[in-house]
C-alpha positions in Angstrom: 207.9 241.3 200.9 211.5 240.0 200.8 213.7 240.2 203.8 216.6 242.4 201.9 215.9 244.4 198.9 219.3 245.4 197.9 219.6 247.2 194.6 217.8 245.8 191.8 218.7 246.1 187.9 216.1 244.0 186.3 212.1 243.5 185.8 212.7 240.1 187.2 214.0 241.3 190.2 211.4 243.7 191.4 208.6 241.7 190.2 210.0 239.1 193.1 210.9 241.6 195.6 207.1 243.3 195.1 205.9 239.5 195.5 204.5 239.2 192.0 202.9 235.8 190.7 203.7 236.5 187.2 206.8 238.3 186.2 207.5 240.5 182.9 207.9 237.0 181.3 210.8 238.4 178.8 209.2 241.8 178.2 209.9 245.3 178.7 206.8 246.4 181.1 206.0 246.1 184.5 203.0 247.4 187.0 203.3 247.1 190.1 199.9 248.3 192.1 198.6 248.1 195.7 202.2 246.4 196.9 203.9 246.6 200.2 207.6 246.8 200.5 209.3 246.7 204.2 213.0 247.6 202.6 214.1 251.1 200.7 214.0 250.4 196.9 216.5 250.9 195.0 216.8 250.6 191.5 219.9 250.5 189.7 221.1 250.7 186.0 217.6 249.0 185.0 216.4 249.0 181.5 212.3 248.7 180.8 209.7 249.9 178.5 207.3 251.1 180.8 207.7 250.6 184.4 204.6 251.8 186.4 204.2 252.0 190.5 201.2 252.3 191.3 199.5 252.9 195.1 203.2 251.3 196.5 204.0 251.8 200.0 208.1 251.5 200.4 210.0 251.4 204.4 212.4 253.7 203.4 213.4 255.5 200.1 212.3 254.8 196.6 215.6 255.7 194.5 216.0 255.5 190.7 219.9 255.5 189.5 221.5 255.1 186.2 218.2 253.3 184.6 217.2 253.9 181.3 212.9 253.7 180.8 211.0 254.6 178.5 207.8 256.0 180.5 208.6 255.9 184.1 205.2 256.4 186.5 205.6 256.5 190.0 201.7 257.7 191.5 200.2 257.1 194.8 203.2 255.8 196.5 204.5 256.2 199.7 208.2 256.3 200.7 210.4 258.6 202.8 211.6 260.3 199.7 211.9 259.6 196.1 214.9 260.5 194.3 215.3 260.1 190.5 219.4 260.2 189.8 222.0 259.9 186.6 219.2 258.5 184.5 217.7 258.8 181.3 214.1 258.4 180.9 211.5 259.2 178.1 208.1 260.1 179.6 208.8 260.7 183.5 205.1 261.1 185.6 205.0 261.6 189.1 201.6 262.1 191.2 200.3 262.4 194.2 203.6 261.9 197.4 202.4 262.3 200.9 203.4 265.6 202.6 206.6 264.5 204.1 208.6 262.8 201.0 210.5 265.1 199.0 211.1 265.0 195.7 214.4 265.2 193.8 215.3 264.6 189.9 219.0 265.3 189.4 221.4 265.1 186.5 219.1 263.1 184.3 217.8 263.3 180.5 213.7 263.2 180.5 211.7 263.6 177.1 208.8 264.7 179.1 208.1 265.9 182.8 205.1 265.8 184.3 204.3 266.4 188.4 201.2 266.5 189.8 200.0 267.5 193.6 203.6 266.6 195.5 205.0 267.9 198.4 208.6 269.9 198.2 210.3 269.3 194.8 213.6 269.7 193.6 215.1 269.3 189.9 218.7 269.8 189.6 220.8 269.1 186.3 218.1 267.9 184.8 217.0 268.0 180.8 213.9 267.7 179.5 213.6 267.8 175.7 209.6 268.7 175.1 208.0 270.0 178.7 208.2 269.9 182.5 204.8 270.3 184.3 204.3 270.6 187.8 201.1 271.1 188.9 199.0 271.0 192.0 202.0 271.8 194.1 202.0 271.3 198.3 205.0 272.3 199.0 208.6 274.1 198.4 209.9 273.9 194.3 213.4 273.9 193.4 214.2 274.3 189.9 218.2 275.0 189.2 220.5 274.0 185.8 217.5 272.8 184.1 216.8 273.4 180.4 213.8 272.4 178.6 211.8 273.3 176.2 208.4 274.8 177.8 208.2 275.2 181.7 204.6 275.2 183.3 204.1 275.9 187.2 200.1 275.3 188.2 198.4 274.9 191.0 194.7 273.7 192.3 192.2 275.7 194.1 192.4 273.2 196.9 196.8 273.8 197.0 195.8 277.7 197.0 194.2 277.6 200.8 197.2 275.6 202.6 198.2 277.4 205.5 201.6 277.2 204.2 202.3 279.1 200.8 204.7 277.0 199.2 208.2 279.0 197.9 209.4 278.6 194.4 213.0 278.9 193.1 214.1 279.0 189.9 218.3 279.4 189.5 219.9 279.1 186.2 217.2 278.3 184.1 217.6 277.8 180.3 214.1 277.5 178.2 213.5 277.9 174.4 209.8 278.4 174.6 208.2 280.0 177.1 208.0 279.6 181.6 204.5 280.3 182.5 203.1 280.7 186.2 199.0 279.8 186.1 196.6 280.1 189.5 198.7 279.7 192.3 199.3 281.2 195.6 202.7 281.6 196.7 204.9 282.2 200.0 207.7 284.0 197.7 208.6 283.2 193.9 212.5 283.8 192.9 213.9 284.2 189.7 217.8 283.9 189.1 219.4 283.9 185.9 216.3 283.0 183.6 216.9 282.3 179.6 213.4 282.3 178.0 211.7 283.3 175.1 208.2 284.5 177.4 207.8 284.9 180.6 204.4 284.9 181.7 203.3 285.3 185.7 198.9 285.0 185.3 196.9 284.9 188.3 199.3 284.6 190.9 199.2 285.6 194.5 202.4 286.2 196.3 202.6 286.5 200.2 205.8 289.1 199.7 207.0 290.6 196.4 208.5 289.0 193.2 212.3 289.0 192.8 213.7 288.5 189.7 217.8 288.7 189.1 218.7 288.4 185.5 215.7 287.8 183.4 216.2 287.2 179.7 213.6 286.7 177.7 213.7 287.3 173.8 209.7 288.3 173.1 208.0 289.3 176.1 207.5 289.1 179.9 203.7 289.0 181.1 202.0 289.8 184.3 198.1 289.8 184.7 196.7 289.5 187.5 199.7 289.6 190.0 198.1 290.4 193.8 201.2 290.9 196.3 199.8 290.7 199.9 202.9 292.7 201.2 203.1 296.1 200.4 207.2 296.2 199.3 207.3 296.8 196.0 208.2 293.6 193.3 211.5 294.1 191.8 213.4 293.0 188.4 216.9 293.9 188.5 219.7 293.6 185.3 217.4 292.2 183.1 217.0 292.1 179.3 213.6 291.5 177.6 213.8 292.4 174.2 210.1 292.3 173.6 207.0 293.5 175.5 206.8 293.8 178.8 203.0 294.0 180.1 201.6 294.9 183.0 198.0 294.2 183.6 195.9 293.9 187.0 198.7 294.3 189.2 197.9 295.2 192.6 198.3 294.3 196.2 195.9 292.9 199.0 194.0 295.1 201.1 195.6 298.7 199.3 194.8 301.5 201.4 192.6 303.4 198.7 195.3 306.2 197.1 197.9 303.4 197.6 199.5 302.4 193.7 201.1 298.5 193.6 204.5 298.9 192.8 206.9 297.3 190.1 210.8 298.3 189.8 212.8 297.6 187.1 216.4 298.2 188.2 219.3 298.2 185.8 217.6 296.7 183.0 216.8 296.7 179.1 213.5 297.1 177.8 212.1 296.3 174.5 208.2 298.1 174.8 206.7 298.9 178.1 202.8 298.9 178.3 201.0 299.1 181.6 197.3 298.8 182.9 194.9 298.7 185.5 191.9 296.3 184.7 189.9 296.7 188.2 190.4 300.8 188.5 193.1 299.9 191.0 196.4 302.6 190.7 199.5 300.8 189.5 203.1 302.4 189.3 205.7 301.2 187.8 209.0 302.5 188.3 212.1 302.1 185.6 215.7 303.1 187.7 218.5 303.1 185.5 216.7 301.4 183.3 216.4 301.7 179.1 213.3 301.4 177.3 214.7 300.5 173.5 211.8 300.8 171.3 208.4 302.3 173.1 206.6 303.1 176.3 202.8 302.7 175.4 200.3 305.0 177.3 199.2 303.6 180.2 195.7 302.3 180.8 193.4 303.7 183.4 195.2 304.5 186.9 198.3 303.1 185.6 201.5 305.6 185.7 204.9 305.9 185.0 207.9 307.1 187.1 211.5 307.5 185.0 214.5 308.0 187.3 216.9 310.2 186.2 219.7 307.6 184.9 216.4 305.9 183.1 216.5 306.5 179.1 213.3 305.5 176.5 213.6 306.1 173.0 210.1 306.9 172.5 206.9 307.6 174.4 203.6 307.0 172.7 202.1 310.5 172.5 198.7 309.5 170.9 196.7 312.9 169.8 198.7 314.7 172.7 200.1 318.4 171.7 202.7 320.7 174.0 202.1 324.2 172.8 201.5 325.6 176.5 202.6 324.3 180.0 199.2 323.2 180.3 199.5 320.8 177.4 202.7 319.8 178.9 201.7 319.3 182.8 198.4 317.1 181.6 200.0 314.7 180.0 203.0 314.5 182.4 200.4 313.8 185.2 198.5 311.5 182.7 200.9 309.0 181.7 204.1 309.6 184.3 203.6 310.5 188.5 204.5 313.8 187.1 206.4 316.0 185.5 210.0 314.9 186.8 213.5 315.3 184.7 213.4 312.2 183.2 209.6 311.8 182.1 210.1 315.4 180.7 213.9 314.0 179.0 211.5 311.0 177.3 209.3 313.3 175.9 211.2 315.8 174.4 213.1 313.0 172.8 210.3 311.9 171.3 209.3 315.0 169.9 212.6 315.7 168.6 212.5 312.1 166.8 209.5 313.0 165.6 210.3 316.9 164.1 207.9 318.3 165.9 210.4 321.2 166.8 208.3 323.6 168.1 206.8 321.2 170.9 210.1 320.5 171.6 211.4 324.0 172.4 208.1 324.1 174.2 209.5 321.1 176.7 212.7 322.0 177.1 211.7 325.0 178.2 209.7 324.4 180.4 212.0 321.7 182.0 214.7 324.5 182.6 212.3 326.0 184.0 211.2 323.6 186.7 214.9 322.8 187.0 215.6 326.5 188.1 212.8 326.0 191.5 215.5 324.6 193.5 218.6 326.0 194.9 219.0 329.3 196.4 217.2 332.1 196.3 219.6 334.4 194.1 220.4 331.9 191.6 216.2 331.1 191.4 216.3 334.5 190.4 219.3 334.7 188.0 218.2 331.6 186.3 214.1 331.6 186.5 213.8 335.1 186.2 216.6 336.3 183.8 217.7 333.4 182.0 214.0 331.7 181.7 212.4 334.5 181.6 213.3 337.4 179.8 216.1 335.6 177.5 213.7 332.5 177.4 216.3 329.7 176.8 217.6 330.5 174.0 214.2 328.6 172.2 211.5 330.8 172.9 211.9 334.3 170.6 209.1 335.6 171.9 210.3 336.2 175.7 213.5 338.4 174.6 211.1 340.2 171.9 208.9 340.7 174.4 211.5 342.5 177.0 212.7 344.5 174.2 209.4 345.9 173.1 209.2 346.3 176.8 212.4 348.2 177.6 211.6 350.3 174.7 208.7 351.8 175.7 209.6 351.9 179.7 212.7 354.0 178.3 210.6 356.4 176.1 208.1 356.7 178.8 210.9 357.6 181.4 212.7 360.0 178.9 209.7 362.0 178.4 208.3 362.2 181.4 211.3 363.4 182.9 211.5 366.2 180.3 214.3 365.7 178.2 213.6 365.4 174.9 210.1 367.8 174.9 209.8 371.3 175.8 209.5 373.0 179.5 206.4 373.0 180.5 203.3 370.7 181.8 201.5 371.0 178.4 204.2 369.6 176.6 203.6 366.0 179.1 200.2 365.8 177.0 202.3 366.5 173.4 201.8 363.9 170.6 205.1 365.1 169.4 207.0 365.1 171.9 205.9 361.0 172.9 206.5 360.4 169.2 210.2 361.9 170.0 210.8 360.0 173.3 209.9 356.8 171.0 211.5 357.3 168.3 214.8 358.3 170.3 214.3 355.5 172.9 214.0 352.8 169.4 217.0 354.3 168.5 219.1 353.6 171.6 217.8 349.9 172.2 217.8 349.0 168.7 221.7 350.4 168.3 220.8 353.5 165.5 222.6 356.6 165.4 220.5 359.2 165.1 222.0 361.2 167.8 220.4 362.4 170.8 219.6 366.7 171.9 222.4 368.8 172.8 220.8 368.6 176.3 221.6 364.9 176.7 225.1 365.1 175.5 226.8 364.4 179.0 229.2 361.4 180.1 225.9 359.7 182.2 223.9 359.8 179.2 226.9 358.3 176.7 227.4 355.0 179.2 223.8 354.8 179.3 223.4 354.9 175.4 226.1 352.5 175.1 224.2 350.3 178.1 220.7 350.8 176.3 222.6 349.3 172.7 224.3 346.5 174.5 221.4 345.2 176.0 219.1 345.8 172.2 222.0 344.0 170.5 221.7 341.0 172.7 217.5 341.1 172.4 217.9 341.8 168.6 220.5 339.5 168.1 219.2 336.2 170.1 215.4 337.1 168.3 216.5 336.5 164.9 219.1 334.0 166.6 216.0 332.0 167.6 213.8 332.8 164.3 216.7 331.3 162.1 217.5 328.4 164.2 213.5 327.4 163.8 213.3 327.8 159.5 216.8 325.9 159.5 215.2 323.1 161.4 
């Protein structure tokens, strides 16, 4: 209708121009339903109540500038695209746009969003005081600048088998309450610079992995039931969620059995981290250079954990879990982490040390110097495995230099009378109570640094350095002993 639309600023105007018996007769409402209209519409710096278009086919563009409307519908209506622009609008509903017309709402004030089954969509600038909704989506989303209270992405079943998995973008995203992701089936989802209070991602299917680039939420971030066809792992990079983060039912499509779905959080702050598998399916999820502020939760079934070394946690739930043997130590390690690397075994001892349980902890670091002293060359395995773990044990574990001394001590009295020198000539003297009772006694003497002299027989130069080498070495095993023993009642 109408040879030349033009711009249009009142009801009047496109009540004529949709060739409309009976204007809004004074009012603030208008319908317009089941109308052609052979020229791009164009309304400019119009004010209404409630302007509803309703099954309207437009030759061109349907474009919405500078208007101030109460409750805005645009549903079943066909244009080229339908652009929303520099307007402020109360409720703002928009259903069901053929495949080719894009969607754009740009530097406007809504009090409520709602979009339902349209093809690509973009909002720009845009605030929205109560909640955007966009549902049913066919094709690309675009979200950047927008703040809003509550953010909802949702899609059909029948959106979920397109050939085409739409992509959603989300850039610079402010939200008070919480961005949630419900039953849809995605090409790629990317998340730039999101201020929320929760983020939740539940049932959602991703062709390649999640990206996420500065996530901030201030209570939690959610996944359940993330599958991620490709086989990349989904990353978060310098991100801050000072609540939970939960992992639950992630995995990928078609996981080669043995094969754990992966999640990376890269650079980040962590509040508590808690992680299961619902379906039996192994999930990993990695934390590189990445802090864990209050508690990392035992996983549930196949679930694991794997720290990096730059990666810090303040405390690991240990449940009924005790470490007074490696085998203690390398069952849970293999339980809750992939293993017992430097920084699963750094978490834990942290967390027994915050928790006074000193003995456990001695227990840990122990046995992490000890794993640390597998690599390197063969010499320095020795020096540091062999001497420094163990026969000096650390400097935690008493009972390894006790243990050499006790050992030295009866080598040494063996040796001496065997060989004769402190017993009488002679083969029955080998069998002698006395004289073994001699060799010990003397051999006590020299480890344990007590002058009680030695037989005239063993007063030579050899046997003087070797006194003084025998009381260097029981000074050191004497002295790091009670070292040890003290350090433990002080603590």
């Amino acid at each position: 209708m109408g040879a030349d639309v033009g711009t249009i600023s009142t009801l009047e105007s496109l009540a004529r121009t949709a060739g409309l018996e009976a204007g809004p007769g004074g009012g603030r409402d208008l319908t317009v339903r089941r109308r052609e209209i052979d020229e791009p519409l164009r309304l400019d710096s119009l004010s209404a109540g409630r302007l509803a278009l309703l099954q309207v086919d437009v030759d061109g563009i349907i474009a919405v500038r500078s208007c101030v409307i109460d409750e805005l519908v645009i549903d079943h209506c066909t244009a080229e695209a339908l652009l929303v622009t520099n307007s402020r609008i109360g409720r703002l509903t928009i259903r069901n746009t053929p495949l080719n017309c894009e969607l754009a709402v740009n530097e406007s004030t809504v009090q409520t969003l709602d979009i339902h089954s349209c093809a690509a969509t973009r909002l720009e600038g845009v605030r929205v005081a109560d909640s955007v909704q966009i549902s049913g989506i066919r094709g690309a989303v675009h979200l950047k600048r927008l703040r809003t209270a509550s953010l909802t992405v949702r899609s059909q079943a029948s959106a979920g088998r397109r050939r085409r998995r739409p992509d959603v973008v989300l850039e610079n995203l402010h939200v008070t309450e919480e961005i949630t992701f419900d039953d849809l089936w995605l090409n790629t989802l990317s998340l730039e610079e999101i201020d929320a209070d929760v983020l939740i991602l539940r049932r959602v299917r991703l062709e390649t992995p999640l990206a996420g680039t500065g996530i901030r939420c201030r209570e939690g971030l959610r996944v359940n039931g993330m599958v991620v066809v490709d086989d990349a792992a989904s990353t978060v990079s310098d991100s801050d969620v000072k609540g939970t983060v939960e992992i639950r039912g992630l995995r990928q499509a078609g996981t080669v059995p043995g094969d754990a779905a992966e999640m990376v959080f890269r650079s980040s702050t962590i509040g508590r981290l808690t992680a299961a598998s619902d379906e039996g399916l192994p999930v990993l999820v990695r934390l590189d250079n990445t802090a864990v502020t209050d508690t990392l939760a035992l996983p549930g079934g196949p679930a694991r954990y794997h720290l990096s070394d730059n990666s810090t946690v303040r405390e690991v739930d240990l449940g009924d879990a005790v470490f007074r043997n490696t085998a203690q130590v390398t069952g849970f390690l293999n339980r809750v982490f992939t293993g017992p690397g430097p920084g699963a075994l750094e978490a834990v001892r942290s967390t027994l040390a915050l928790r006074r349980r000193n003995a456990e902890e001695d227990q840990l670091y122990y046995f992490a110097r000890q794993r640390e002293s597998l690599h390197g060359p063969l010499l320095r395995r020795l020096l540091t495995r062999g001497l420094l773990g163990g026969v000096l044990g650390w400097g935690v574990r008493a009972r390894n230099p006790a243990r050499t001394l006790v050992a030295a001590v009866l080598a040494t009295a063996a040796a001496m009378h065997a060989s004769g020198a402190v017993r009488g000539p002679g083969v029955g003297q080998l069998l002698s109570p006395l004289g073994a009772s001699r060799a010990l006694i003397l051999s006590s003497a020299l480890w344990l640094n007590v002058g009680t002299g030695a037989p005239s027989e063993l007063k030579t130069y050899a046997w003087t350095a070797l006194s003084v080498l025998f009381a260097a070495g029981g000074l050191l095993f004497t002295t790091l002993t009670v070292g040890i023993m003290i350090r433990k009642l002080v603590r």
